[in-house]
MMTF fields as JSON, N, C-alpha, C and O atoms, coordinates in Angstrom:
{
  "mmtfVersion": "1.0.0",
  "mmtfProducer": "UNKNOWN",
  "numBonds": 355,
  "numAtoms": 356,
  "numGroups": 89,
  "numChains": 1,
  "numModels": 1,
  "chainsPerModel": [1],
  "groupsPerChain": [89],
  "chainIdList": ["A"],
  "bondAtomList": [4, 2, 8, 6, 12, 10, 16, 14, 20, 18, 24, 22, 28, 26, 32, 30, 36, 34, 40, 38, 44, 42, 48, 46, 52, 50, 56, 54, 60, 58, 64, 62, 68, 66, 72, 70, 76, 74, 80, 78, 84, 82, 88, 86, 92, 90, 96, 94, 100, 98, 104, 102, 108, 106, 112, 110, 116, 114, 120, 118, 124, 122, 128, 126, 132, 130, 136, 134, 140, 138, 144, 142, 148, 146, 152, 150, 156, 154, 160, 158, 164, 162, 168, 166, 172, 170, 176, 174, 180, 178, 184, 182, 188, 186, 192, 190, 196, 194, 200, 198, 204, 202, 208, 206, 212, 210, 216, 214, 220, 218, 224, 222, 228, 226, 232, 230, 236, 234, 240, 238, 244, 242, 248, 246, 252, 250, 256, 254, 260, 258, 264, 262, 268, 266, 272, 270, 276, 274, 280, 278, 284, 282, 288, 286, 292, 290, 296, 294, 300, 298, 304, 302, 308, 306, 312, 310, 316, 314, 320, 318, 324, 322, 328, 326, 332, 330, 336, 334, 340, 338, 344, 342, 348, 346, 352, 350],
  "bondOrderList": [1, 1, 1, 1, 1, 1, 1, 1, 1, 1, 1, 1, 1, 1, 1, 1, 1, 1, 1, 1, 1, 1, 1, 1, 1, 1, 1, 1, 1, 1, 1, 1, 1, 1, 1, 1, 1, 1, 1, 1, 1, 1, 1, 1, 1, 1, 1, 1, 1, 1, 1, 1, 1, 1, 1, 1, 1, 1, 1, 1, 1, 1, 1, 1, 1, 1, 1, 1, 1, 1, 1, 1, 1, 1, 1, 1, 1, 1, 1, 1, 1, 1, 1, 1, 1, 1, 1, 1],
  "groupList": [{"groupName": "UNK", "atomNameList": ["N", "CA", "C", "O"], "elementList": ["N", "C", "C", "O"], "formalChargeList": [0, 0, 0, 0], "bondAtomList": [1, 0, 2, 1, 3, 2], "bondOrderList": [1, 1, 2], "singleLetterCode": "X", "chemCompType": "L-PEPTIDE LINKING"}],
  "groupTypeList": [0, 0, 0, 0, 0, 0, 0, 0, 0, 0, 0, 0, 0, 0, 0, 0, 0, 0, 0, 0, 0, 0, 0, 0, 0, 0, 0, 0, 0, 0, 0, 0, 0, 0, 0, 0, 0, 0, 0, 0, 0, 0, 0, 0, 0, 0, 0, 0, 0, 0, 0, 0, 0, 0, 0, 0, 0, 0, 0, 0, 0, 0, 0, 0, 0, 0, 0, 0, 0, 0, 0, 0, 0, 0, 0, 0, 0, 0, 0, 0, 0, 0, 0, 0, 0, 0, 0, 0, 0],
  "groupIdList": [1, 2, 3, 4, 5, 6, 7, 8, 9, 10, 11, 12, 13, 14, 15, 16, 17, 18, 19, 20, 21, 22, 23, 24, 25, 26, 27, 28, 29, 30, 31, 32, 33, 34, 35, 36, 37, 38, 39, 40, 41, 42, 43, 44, 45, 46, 47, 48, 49, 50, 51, 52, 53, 54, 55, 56, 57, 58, 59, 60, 61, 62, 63, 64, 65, 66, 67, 68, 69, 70, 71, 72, 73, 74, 75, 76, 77, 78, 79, 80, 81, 82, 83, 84, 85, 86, 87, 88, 89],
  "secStructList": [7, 7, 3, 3, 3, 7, 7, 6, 6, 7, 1, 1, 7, 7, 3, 3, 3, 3, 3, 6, 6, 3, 3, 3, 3, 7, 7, 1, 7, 7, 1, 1, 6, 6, 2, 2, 2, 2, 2, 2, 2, 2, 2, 2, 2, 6, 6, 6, 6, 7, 7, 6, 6, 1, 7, 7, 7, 7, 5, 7, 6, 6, 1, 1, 3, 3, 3, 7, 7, 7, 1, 1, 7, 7, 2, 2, 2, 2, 2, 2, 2, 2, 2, 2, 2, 2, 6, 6, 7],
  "xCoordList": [-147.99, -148.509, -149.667, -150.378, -149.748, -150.661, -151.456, -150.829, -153.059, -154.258, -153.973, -154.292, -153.528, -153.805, -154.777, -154.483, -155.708, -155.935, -155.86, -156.597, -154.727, -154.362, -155.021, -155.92, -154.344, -155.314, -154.716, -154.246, -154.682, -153.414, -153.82, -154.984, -152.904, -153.617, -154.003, -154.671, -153.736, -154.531, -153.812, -152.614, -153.916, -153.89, -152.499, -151.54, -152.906, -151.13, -151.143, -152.106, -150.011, -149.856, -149.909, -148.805, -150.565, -150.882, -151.663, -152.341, -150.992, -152.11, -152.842, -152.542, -155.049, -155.641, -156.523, -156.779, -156.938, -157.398, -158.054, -157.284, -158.864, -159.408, -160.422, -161.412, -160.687, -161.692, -162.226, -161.502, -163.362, -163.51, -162.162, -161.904, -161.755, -160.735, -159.385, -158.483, -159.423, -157.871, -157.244, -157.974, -156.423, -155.352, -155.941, -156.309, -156.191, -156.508, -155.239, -154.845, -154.758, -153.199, -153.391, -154.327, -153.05, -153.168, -151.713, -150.83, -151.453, -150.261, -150.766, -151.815, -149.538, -149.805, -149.685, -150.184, -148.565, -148.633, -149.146, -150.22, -148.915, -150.3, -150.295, -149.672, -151.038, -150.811, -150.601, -151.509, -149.538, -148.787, -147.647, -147.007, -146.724, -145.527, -144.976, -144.123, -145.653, -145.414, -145.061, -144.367, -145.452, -144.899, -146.177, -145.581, -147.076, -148.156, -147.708, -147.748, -147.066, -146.65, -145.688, -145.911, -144.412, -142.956, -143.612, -143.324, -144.361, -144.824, -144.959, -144.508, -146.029, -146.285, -145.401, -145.587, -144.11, -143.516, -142.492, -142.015, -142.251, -141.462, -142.03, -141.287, -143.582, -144.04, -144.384, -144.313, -144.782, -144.293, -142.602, -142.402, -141.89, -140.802, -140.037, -139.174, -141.005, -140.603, -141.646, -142.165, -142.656, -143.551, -143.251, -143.704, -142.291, -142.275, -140.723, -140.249, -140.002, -138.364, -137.808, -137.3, -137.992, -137.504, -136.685, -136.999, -136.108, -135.693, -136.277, -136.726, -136.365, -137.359, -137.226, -138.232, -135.909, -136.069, -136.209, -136.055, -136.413, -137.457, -138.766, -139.463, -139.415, -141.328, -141.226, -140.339, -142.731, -142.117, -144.114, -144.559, -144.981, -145.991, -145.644, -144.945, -146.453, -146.439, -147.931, -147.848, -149.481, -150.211, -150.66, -150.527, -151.387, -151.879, -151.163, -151.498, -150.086, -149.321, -150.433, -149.922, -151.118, -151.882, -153.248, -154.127, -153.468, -154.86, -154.391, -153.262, -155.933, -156.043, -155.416, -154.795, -155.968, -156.116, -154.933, -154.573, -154.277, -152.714, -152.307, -152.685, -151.339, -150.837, -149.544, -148.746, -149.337, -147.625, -146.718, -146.829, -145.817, -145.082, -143.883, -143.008, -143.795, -142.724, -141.143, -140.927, -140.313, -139.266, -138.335, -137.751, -138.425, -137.985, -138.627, -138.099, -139.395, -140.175, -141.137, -142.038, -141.367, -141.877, -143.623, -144.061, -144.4, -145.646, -146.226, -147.4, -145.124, -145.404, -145.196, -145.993, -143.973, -143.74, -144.641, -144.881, -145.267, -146.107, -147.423, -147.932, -147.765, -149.32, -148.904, -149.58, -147.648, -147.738, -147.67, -148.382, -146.906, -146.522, -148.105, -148.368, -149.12, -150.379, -151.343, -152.107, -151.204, -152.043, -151.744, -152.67, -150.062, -149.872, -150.253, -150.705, -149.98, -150.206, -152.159, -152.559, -152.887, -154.244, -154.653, -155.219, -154.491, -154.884, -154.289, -154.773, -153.474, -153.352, -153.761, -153.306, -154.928, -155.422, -156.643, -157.149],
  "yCoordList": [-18.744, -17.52, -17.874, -18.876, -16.694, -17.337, -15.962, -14.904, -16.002, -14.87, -14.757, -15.781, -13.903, -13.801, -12.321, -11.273, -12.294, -11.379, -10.8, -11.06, -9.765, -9.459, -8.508, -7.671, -8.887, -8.332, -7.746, -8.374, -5.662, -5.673, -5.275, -5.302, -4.949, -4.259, -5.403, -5.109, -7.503, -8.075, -8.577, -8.332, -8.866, -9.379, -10.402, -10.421, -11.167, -11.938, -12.358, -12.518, -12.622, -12.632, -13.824, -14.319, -14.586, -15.78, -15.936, -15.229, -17.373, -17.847, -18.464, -19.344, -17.578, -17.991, -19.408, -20.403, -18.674, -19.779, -19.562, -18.845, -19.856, -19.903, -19.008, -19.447, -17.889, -16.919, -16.186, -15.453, -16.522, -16.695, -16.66, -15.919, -18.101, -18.461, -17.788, -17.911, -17.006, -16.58, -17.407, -18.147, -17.281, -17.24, -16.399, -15.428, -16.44, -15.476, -15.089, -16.042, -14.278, -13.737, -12.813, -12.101, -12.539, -11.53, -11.165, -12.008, -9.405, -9.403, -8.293, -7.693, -8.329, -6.945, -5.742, -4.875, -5.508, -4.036, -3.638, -4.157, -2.09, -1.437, -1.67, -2.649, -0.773, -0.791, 0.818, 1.477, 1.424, 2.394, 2.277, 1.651, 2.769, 3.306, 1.548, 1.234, 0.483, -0.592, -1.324, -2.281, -1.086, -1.988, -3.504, -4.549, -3.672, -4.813, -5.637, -6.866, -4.646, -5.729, -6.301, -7.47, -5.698, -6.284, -7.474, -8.668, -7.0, -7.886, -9.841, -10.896, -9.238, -10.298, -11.334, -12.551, -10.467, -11.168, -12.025, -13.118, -10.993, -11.984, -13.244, -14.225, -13.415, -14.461, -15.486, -16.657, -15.186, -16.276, -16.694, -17.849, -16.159, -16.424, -17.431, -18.169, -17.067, -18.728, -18.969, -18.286, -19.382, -20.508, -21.433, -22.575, -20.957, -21.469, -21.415, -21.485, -21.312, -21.679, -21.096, -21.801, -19.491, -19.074, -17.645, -16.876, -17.519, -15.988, -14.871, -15.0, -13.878, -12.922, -12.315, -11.683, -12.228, -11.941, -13.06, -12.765, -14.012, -15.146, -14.832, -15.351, -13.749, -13.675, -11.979, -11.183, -11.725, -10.709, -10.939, -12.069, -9.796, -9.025, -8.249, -7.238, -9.103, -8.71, -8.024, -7.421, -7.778, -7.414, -7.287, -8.16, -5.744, -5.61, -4.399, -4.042, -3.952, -3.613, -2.271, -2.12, -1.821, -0.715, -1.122, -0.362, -2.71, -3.13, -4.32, -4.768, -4.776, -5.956, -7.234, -8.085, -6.952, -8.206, -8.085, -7.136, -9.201, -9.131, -10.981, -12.063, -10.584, -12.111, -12.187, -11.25, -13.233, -13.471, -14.776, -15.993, -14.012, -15.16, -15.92, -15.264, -17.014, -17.635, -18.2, -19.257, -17.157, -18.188, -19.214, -18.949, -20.614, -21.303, -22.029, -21.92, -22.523, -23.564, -24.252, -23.552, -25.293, -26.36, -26.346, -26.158, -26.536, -26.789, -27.404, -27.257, -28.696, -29.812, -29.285, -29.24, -28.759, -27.752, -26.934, -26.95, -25.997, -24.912, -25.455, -25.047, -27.052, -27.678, -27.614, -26.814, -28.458, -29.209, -28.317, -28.585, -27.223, -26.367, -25.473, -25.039, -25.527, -24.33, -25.347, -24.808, -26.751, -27.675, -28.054, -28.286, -28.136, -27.828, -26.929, -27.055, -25.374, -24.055, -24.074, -23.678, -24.64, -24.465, -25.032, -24.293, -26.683, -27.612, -26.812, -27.3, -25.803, -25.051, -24.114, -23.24, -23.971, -22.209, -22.095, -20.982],
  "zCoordList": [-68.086, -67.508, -66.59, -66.665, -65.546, -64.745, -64.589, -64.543, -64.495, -64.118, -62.552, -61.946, -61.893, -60.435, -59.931, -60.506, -59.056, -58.286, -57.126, -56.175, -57.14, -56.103, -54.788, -54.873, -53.696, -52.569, -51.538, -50.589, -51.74, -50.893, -49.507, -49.108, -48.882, -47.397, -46.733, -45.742, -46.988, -46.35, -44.652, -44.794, -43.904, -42.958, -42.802, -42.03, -43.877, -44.549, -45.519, -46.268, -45.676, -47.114, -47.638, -47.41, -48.219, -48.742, -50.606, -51.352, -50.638, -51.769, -51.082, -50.275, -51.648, -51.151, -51.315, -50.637, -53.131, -53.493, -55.146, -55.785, -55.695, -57.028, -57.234, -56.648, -57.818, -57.502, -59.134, -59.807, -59.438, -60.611, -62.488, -63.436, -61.889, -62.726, -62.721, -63.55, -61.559, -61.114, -59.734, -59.075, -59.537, -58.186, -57.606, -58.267, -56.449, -55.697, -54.765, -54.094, -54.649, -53.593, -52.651, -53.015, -51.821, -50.371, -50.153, -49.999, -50.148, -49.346, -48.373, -48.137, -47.953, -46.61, -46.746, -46.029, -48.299, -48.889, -49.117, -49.422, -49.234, -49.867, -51.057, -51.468, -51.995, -53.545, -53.613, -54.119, -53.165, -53.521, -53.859, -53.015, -55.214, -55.288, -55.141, -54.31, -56.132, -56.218, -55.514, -55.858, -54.243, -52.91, -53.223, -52.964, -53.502, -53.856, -54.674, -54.622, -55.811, -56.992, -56.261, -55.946, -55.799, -55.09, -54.278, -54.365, -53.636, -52.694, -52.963, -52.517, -54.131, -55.066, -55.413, -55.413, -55.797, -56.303, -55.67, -55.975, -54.454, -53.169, -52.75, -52.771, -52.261, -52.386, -53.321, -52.947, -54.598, -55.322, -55.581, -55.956, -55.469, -54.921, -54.697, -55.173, -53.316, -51.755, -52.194, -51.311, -52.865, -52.857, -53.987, -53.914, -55.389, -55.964, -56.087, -57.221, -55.154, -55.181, -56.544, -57.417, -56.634, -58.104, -57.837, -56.928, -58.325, -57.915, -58.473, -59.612, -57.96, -58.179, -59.273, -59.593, -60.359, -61.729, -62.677, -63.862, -62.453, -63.178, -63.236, -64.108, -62.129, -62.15, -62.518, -62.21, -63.443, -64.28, -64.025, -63.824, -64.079, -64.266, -65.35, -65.428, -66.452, -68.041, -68.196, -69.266, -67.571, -67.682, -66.299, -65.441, -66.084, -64.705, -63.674, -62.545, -64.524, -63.381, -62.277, -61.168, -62.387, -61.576, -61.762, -62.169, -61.366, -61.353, -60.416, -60.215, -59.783, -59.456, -59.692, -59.057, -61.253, -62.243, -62.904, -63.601, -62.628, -63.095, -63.642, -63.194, -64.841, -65.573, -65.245, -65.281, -64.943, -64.113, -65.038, -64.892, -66.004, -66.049, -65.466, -64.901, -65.543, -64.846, -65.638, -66.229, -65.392, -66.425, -65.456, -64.405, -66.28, -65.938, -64.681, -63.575, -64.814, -64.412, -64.726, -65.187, -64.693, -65.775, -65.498, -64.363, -66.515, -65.933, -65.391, -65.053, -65.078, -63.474, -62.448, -61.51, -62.479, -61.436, -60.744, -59.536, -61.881, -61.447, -60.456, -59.412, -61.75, -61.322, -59.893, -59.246, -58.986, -57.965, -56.889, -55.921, -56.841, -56.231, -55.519, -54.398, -57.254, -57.128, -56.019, -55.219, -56.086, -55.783, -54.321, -53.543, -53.83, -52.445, -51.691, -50.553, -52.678, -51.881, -51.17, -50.076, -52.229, -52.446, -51.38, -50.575, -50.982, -49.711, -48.708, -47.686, -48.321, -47.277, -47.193, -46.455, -48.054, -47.949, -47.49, -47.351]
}
């Protein structure tokens, strides 16, 4: 599981970076009528080569502060993937 804080309405949509012990995430949706969460989840997605009913928001859903689990992908996986995304942010 992963702590992320989400950021909607931003400019683009990216992982940004580490923001007091979360993920920090940006999309372009709003946060109405769950277009932020969707959002969310499309981009982890393609960042982590998973299909979108593998990533599941188990806490958070009408807040910021949201926990994301991942089925089926390994926690090497997750490390290398969070650690590529990060040096580009």
């Amino acid at each position: 599981m992963l702590d992320i804080t989400l950021s909607p309405r931003a400019s683009r949509a990216a992982i940004v970076g580490i923001h007091n012990d979360r993920l920090k995430v940006s999309v372009t949706a709003p946060a109405l009528e769950n277009r932020a969460n969707d959002a969310l989840i499309e981009l982890l997605s393609r960042s982590f080569s998973l299909p979108k009913g593998k990533i599941k928001i188990v806490h958070g859903l009408k807040s910021r502060n949201k926990t994301v689990s991942f089925g089926g992908v390994s926690l090497d996986n997750l490390c290398a993937t969070l650690d590529a995304a990060l040096r580009h942010a």
